[in-house]
N, C-alpha and C positions, 0 to 999 in steps of 0.2 A: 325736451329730449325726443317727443316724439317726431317733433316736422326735422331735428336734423335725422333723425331715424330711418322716417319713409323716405327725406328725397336721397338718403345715401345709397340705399337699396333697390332705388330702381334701374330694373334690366333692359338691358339695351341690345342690339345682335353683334356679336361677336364675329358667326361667320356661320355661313350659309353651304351646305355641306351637302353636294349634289353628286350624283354616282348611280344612286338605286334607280329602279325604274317604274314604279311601283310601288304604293301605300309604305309606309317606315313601318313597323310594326311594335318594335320590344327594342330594347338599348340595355347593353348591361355595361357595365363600368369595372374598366382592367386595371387604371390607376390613373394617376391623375391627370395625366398626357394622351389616357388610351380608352376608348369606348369601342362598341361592337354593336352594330345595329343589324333589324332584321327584316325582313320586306315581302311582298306580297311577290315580289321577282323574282321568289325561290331561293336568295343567295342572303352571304351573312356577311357583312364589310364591315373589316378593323380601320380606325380612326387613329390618326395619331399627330398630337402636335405639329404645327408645320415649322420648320427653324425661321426662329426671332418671335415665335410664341404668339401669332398677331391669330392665326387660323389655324383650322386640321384638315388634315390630305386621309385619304383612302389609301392604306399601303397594303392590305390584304382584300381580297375577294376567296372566299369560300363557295364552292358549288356541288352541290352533290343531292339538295331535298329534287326531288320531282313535282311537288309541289310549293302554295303558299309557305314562309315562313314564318312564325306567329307567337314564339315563346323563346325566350334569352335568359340564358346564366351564363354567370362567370366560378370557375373553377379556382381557388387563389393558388389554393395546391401544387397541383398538375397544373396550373399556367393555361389551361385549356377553356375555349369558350365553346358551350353545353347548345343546342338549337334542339329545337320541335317544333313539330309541322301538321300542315293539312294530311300527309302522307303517310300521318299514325309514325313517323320513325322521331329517333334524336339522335344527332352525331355531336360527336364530342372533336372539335377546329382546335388547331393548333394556329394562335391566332398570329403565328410570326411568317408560319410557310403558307396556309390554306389549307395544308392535309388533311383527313379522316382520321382521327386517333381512333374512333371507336363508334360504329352503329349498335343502337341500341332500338328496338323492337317487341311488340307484344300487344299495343294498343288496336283495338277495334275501331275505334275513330282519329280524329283529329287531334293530335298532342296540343293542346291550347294553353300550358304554363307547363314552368319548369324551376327548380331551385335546388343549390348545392347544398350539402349540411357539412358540417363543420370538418368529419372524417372523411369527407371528397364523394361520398356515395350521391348520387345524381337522383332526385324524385320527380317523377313525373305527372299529370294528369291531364286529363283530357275529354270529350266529349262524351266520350263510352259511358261514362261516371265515376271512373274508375281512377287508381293511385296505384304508381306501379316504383318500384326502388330497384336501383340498376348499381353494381359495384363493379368501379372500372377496375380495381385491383383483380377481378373475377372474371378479365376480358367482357367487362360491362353486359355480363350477365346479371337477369330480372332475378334477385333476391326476395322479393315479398310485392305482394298485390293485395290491396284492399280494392274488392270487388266493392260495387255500388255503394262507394265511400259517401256519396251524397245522391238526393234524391234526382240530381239534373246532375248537368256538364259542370266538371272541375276546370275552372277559371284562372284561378288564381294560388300559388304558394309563395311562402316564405318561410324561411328554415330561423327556427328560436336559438336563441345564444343557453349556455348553460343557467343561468340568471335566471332565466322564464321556464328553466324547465327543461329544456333541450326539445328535440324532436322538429315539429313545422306544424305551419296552420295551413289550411286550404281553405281557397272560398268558392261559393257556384252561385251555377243558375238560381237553385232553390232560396236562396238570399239570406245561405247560414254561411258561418265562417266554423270551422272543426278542428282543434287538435287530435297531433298524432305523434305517438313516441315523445307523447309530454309528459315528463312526473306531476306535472302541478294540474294534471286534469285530474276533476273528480276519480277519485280511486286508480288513477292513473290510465283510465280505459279511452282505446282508439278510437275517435269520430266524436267524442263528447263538445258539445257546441259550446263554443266559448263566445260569438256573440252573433248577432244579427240586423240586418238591414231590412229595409223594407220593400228593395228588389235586388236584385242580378248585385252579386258582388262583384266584381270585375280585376278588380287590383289590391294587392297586402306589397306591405314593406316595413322597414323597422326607423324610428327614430332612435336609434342607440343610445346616444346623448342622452334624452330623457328616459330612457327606458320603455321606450309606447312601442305599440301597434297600429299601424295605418291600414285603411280598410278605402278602395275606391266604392261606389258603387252604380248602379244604375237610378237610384233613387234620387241623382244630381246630388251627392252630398258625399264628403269622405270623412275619417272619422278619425280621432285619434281612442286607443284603449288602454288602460293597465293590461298588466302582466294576469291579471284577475279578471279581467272582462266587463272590466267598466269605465263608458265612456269619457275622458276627462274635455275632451274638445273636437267639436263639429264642425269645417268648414264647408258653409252654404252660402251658394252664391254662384254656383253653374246654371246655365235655363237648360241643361239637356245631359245625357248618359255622363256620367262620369268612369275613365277608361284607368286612368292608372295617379299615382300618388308617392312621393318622395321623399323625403328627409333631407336637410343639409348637415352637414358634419358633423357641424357644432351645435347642432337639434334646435337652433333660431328659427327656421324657416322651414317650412313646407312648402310642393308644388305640386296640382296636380295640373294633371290633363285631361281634356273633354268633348261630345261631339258637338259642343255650342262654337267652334273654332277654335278655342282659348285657350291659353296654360294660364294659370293665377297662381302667384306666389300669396302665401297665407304665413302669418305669425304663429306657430306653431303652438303656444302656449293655450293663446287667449282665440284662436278661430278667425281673427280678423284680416279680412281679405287688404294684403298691401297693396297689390299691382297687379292688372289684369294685361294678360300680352294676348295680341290680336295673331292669325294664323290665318294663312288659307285657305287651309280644311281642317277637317278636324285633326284632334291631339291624340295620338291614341296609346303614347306612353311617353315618360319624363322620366330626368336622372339630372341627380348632385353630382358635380363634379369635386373632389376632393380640394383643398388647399393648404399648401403649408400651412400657412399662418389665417387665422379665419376670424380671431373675436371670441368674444365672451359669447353664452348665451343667452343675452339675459335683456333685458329693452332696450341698451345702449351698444346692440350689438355692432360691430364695424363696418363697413361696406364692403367687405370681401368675406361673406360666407363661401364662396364656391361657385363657379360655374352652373348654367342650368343648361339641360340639354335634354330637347322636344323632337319628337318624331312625327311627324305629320302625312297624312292623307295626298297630298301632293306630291310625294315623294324624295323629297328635301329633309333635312338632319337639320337640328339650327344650336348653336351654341348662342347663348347668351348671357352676358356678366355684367356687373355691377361695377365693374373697376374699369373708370373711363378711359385707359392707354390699353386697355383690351378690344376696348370696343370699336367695329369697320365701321366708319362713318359713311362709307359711299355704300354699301350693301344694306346698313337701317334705314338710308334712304329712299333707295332701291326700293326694297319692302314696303315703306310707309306709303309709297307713293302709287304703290300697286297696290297697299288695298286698301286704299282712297279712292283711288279710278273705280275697283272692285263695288264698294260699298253702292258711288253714284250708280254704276251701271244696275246693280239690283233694284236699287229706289227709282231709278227711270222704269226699270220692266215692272216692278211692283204698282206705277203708279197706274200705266199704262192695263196694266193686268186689272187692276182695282175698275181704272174709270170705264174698262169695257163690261163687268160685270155689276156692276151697280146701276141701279134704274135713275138714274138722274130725273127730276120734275120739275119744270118752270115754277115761277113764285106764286103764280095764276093759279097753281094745283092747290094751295092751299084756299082758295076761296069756298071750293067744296068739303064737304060733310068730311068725315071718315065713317067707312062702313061699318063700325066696331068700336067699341070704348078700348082704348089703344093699340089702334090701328099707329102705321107708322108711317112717313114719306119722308124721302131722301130729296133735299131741294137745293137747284143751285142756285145761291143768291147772288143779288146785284152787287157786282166786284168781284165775282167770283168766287168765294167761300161755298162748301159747301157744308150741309147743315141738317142734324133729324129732328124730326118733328111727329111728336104723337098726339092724339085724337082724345082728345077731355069731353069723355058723354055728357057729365054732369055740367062740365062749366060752358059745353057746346062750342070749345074751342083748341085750335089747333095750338099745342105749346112747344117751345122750343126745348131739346134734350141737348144739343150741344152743338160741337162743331167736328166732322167729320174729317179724321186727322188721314193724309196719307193718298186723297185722291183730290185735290182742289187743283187748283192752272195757279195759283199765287202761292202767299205763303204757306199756305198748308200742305204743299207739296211735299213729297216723300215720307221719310219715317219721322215718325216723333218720341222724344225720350220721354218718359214717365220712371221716376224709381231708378234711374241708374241702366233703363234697357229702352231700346230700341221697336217702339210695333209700328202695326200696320192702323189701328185705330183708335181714337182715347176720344172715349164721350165724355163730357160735362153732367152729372145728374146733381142738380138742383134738391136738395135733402130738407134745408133749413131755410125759411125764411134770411135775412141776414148774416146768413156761413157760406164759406168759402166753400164752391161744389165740388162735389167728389170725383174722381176719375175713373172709369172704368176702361180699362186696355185691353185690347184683343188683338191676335197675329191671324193671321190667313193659317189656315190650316188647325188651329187649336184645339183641343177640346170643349166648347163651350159649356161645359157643365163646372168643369176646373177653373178657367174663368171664370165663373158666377160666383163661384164659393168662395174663392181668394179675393176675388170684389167684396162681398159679404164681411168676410173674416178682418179682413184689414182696414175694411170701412165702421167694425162693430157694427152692424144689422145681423138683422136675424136673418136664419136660414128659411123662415117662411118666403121671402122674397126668391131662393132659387129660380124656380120655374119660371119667374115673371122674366128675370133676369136672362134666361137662356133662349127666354121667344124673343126678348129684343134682339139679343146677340143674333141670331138667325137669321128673325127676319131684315136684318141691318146691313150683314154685310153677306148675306146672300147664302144658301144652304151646301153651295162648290163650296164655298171657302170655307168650313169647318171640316176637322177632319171626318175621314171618312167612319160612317158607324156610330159616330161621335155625338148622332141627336139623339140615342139611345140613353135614358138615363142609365149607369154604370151599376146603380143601386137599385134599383125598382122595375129598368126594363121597361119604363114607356120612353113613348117617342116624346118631343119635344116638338113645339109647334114649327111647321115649314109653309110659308106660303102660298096660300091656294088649299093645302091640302087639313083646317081646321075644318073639323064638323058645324054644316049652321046648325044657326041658333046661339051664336055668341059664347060660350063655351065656360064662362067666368063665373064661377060662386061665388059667395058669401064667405069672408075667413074672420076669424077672430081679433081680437085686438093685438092691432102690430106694435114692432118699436115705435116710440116715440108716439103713444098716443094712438089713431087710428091714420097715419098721416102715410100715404103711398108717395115715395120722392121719384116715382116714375111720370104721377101724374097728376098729383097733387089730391086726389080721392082718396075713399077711405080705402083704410086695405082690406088685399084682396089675397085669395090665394087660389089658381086656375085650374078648375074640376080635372081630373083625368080622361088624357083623351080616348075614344072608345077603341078595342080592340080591332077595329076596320081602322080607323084610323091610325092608329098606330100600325098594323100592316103596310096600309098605303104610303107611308113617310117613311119605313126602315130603308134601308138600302137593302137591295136585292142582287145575287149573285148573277153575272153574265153567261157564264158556261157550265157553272157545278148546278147538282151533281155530275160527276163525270166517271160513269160502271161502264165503255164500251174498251175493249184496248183495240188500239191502232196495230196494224199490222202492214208491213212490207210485201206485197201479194204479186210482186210480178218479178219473171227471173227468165235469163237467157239458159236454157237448157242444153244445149249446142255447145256453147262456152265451156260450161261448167261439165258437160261428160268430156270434153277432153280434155281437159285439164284432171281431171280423176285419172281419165286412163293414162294422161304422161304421167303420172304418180306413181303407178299400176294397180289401179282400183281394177275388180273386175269387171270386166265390160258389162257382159250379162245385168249382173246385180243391180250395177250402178242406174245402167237402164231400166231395167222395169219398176226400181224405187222410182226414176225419172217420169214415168209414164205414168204410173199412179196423183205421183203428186202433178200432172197434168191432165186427173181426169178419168185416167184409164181405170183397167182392174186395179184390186191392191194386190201389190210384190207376195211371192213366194214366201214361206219360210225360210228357206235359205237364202234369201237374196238381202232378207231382215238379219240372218246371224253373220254374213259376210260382210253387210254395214257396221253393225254392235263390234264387229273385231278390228275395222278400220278405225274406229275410233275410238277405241283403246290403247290400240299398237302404235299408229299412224305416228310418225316423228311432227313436231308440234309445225313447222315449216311448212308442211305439205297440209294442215287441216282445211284452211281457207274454202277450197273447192267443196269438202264433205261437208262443214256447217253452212254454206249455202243451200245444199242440197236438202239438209236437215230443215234450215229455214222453210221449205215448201213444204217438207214432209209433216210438217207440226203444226201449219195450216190446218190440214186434211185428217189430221186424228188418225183413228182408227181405218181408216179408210185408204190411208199409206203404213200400214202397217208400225204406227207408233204406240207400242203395246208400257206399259210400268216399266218394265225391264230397257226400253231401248232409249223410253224417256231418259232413263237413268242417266245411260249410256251419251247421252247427245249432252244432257248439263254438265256430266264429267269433264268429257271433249271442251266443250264449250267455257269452260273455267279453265283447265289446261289448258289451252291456246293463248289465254293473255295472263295466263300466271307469274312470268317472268319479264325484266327487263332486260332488253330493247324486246318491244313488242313490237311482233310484225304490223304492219297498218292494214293491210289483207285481214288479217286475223281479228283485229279490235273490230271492221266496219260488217263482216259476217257473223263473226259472237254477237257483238249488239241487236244484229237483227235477226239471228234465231232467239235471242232473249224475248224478244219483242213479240216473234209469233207464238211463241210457245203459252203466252196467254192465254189464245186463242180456246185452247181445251183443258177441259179440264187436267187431263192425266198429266200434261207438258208440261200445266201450269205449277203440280203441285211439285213433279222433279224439279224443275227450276228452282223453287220458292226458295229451298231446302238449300240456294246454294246462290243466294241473290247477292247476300254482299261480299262472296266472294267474287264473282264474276262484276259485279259492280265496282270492286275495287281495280280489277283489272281493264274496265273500259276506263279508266281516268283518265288515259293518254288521249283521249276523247273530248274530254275538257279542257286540254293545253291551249293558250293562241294560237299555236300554231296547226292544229288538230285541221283535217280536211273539212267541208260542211258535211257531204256523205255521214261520215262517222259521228259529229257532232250533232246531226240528225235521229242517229240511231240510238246516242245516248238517254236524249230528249225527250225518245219517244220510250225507250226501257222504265225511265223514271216516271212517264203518264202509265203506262202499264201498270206499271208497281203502285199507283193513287188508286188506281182503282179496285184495289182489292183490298188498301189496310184496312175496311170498317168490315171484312170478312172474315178474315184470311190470318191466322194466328201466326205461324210463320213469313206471311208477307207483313206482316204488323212490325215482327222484329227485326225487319231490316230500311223500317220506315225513316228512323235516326238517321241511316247511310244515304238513303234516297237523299234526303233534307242536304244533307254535306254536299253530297255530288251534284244535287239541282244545284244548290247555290255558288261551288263554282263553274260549274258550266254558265250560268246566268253573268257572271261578272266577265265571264273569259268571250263569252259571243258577241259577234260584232253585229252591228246593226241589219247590215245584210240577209246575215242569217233570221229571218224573220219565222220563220216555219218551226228552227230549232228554240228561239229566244218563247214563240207561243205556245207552244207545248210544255216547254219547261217552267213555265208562269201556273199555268192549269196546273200543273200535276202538283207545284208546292202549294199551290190555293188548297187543291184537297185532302192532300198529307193533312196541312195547316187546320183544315176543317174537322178530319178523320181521327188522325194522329193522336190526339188527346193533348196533355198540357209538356209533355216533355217537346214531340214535335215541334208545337209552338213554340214553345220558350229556345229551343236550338235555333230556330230560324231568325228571332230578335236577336238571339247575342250573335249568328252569322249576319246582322246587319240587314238582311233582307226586308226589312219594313223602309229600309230607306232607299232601297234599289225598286222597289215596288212604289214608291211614292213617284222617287225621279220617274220612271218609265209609266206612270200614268199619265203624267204632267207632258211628257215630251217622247213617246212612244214613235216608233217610226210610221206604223200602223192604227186604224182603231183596236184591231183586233189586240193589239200589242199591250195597247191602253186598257180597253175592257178586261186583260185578261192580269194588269199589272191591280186593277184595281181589286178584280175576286180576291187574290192575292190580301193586297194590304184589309179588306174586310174579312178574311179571314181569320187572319192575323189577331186582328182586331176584336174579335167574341171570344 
């Protein structure tokens, strides 16, 4: 039953489902003809069957977020499909015209999930940490808020059937999952933890059929739960973030999605991965599509549970089914054939990347000594192969460790599978006289201490061998290639041996008796276990920050004075006034009194059109302090201004590229700084249009540098701390939205999340991993347009990183 089982069920593309422009983000399912997908391109597009049922067409486009879209429900109710966004709002599409039924508002950050509950009421959460309930019967007015519903960013909801209780779970950063409005919680009280992951939850949903709870998470694993909060089934078998998780109908089949490329269909009951489907970028959310008729659920389930339907990073929608007159045969081929070309072209640059950083050594190199009882060499032998070789003190000979998979000119070129995956190296270690040797894999980039251990574990050796284990990995395939921070043991906090940089004197203790007798399978000696290395030394091997710390703020320091007083006076600023603030902040004496309270009243009154000219003016005057007469009171006055100006949409572009850069100077002193502080992430929310593609450099410069501004004071500055979270959001899409040109704005805005990152404490950080920025900071160290770009992509991901 089981071989006709797997090969009925495996998925095939259906159709390939292009329109967005921009990463897929969230799918919610209208019926079984109809899905709604959501996208980094701001807009929300209804899907719907194409006639003769072969594909589906876009018949709706929705537009209205200002920014990223990020969170999808479906209404069944009101027939209405629910959206949230990077822009804190959610509107409620009417998914037949595109209209607005209804904005809904109140969030501090990023709206990042969303779910209907059974009376139509709309929940929301979002980055703030916050849970907010909106009743559209109430003109989708906020009914209740659970303020810092969890300790990080709300991730994830799913709304419970009566059955479980009623109410919804939420999941976060913090790696809890929490009811709310649930009877069957302990004593029936809000936020009580009904289960947890070992990192970021990411995605819930319900198998109904069985009655579970599905849990995605970042710990590469998603999960199935009772109604009671215990595990009944685990599927494992992502190598990376897992983003969202599915149910089919007939509760047969699970799917999730992930940032290893992949969607995997899983046996719902028992955990067992059926089918892995290949992607072009990552998955970052999946949906059952309904079917009339679907099967039992039970091992002999049929070949038509339901459509599956993936969103992907590419910006492509993919339907895919199990039922072979469904499926486009010239679009699966399309695909397979693209990421086949795909694959090779990585394994060419992998190889290529490989054999430039590896020290290749004639065979001649081994005639010589080793300087070290397991010293190592990298040698290319005759025919090609290449091969390591470590340094046996006692046997006073060089022994072979294996063969070095992934950089050879013959067959060991490209990737090699071990286990079902794909790496960049698989050693041979020699363990047992007459046993087949053991494999040890490592990818470019890895952790090498998480290698060791999964080496260790699955090999049954003892964890004495670690350390031994992590200097090979090093010094093997080179100290670039591990990730960054990564020779840091995780636990202990020493360095990990790097090349060149071991203390003499051989560094090797004496350890006690290991597995297997006293028998080292590294080197055929006894065992060993390698002294810790000294605190210089470990210094000297950490990796070190490029630009952090970073205490100075940047400031805009030069301004056409000429310009800007007649442009005041066509406004009708007083001439007088406007001048001698001009003259001050170019130098002169400081302004009158009255020339200070004829400013403070322009920038109260001033209709929001005409401010442009006065916050430039402002701009200089906040340079100069006290010294241009910017007293408590006029600070005030200027961040007022200065937040009025981009409070409303259409935002003047005058207005965003002036606010930014009195933001910017107002740093500078103290007094400026602290009126500002008091009013950062408002004014921060209104430079967003600053962040758009289409945004000028000017303005996208100003942003860039508001946000280095703001790094520089959260390990100070208690209100500048609390609007660190918004920094975090805004650096990260400005980072995604700047083009490479922009180099000045891309490096600033690199630094300034390095130090958040650094400053911040554990919530900054953890916002900046689930905004993905550890992998926009890898990319742009690897292939930065600049060094500057690289150096500062890498503070970054080492930040990140401690």
């Amino acid at each position: 039953a089981r071989d006709r089982r797997d090969a009925m069920s495996e998925y095939k593309l259906r159709a390939d489902c292009k329109g967005h422009e921009d990463d897929v983000r969230g799918v919610a399912v209208c019926a079984a003809d109809v899905f709604a997908t959501c996208s980094r391109d701001k807009t929300v597009r209804v899907w719907r069957e194409a006639i003769g049922g072969v594909g589906f067409a876009c018949s709706t486009v929705c537009v209205g977020h200002e920014s990223f879209v990020t969170a999808l429900a479906f209404a069944p109710d009101a027939s209405s499909v629910v959206s949230g966004g990077r822009d804190k709002t959610l509107v409620a599409w009417d998914p037949a015209t595109g209209d607005a039924r209804g904005t809904m508002r109140g969030h501090a950050l990023d709206v990042t999930a969303v779910c209907v509950l059974p009376d139509g009421r709309v929940v929301s959460g979002s980055m703030d940490k916050s849970i907010k309930i909106f009743d559209p019967s109430k003109s989708f007015e906020c009914v209740e808020t659970f303020e810092n519903a969890h300790d990080s960013s709300v991730l994830a909801l799913v709304a419970l059937p009566d059955a479980h209780g009623g109410g919804f779970l939420s999941g976060s950063a913090d790696a809890t999952i929490r009811a709310w409005k649930n009877t069957a919680a302990p004593e029936g009280r809000d936020g009580a933890v009904f289960g947890r992951h070992a990192d970021t939850v990411r995605g819930l949903s319900l198998n109904k059929t069985l009655g579970l709870v599905l849990s995605a998470s970042h710990d590469t694993t998603a999960r199935a739960w009772t109604p009671a909060g215990a595990v009944v089934a685990e599927y494992r078998g992502h190598s990376a973030l897992v983003y969202a998780v599915a149910s089919s109908a007939c509760g047969a089949r699970v799917v999730t999605g992930s940032e290893d490329d992949t969607a995997r269909i899983w046996l719902a009951a028992t955990g067992e991965c059926a089918q892995v489907i290949p992607h072009p970028g990552c998955v970052w959310s999946v949906a059952y599509l309904p079917r009339a008729a679907v099967g039992d659920a039970g091992d002999d389930a049929g070949d038509d549970v339901g459509d599956v339907v993936t969103c992907c990073a590419d910006g492509s929608v993919r339907v895919w089914s199990a039922s072979i007159d469904r499926v486009d045969a010239e679009a699966a081929k399309s695909l397979d054939d693209f990421l086949v070309a795909r694959r090779a072209e990585r394994a060419a640059r992998s190889l290529e990347d490989a054999q430039s950083k590896l020290k290749l050594e004639p065979p001649s190199a081994l005639m010589s000594p080793g300087d070290r009882d397991g010293a190592t060499k990298v040698v290319k032998e005759e025919g090609g192969g290449i091969a390591a070789y470590t340094w046996n003190a006692s046997g006073a000979s060089w022994e072979r460790l294996g063969e070095v998979t992934g950089v050879g000119d013959g067959a060991g070129a490209g990737k090699k599978m071990h286990a079902g995956r794909e790496y960049d190296y698989v050693f041979d270690v020699d363990f047992k006289d007459g046993a087949p040797p053991l494999k040890l894999p490592f990818n470019d980039g890895d952790n090498p201490y998480a290698a060791a251990e999964q080496f260790l574990e699955t090999s049954g050796l003892p964890m004495e061998y670690r350390e031994q284990v992590v200097n090979f990995i090093v010094q093997n395939v080179g100290s670039a290639n591990v990730a960054q921070g990564a020779n840091v043991d995780p636990f202990t906090g020493a360095g990990a041996y790097v090349p060149g940089g071991a203390p003499s004197g051989g560094g090797f203790g004496a350890g006690g008796g290991g597995y297997g007798g006293s028998h080292d399978p590294f080197t055929g000696g006894g065992a060993y276990v390698p002294s810790a290395p000294t605190a210089a030394a470990a210094a000297q091997t950490a990796p070190t920050f490029k630009y952090l710390p970073m205490r100075t703020p940047v400031a805009f320091e030069t301004a056409k004075y000429d310009g800007i007083l007649r442009k005041l006076s066509e406004f009708g600023a007083e001439e007088g006034a406007a001048g001698e603030v001009a003259a001050a902040c170019n130098g002169g004496d400081p302004p009158g009194a009255s020339s200070i309270a004829a400013l403070a009243a322009h920038l109260e009154s001033w209709p929001v059109d005409k401010l442009f000219p006065l916050l430039d003016l402002c701009r200089m005057a906040a340079l100069r302090g006290d010294a241009a007469g910017v007293s408590r009171e006029v600070a005030s006055a200027m961040a007022a201004a200065c937040a009025r100006s981009v409070a409303e949409a259409p935002r003047l572009p005058a207005n965003v590229l002036t606010a930014g850069r009195l933001f910017c100077n107002a740093f500078r002193h103290e007094v400026a700084r602290d009126a500002f502080a008091l009013r950062a992430s408002e004014i921060l929310d209104g430079l967003a249009a600053a962040a758009s593609p289409d945004a000028k450099t000017p303005a996208r410069l100003a942003l860039a540098t508001a946000v280095l501004n703001i790094s520089t004071r959260v390990h100070a500055s208690d209100a500048v701390a609390e609007c660190a979270p918004r920094a975090v959001s805004m650096g990260a899409e400005l980072l995604l939205s700047c083009p490479a040109e922009d180099e000045d704005a891309r490096f600033r805005t690199l630094v300034a999340l390095a130090q958040i990152a650094a400053d911040g404490g554990a919530e900054c950080k953890s916002l900046a991993k689930d905004l993905g920025l550890g992998d926009v900071a890898e990319a742009l160290r690897v292939s930065g347009a600049s060094e500057r770009v690289r150096e500062a992509a890498g503070d970054l991901k080492l930040a990140m990183s401690r």
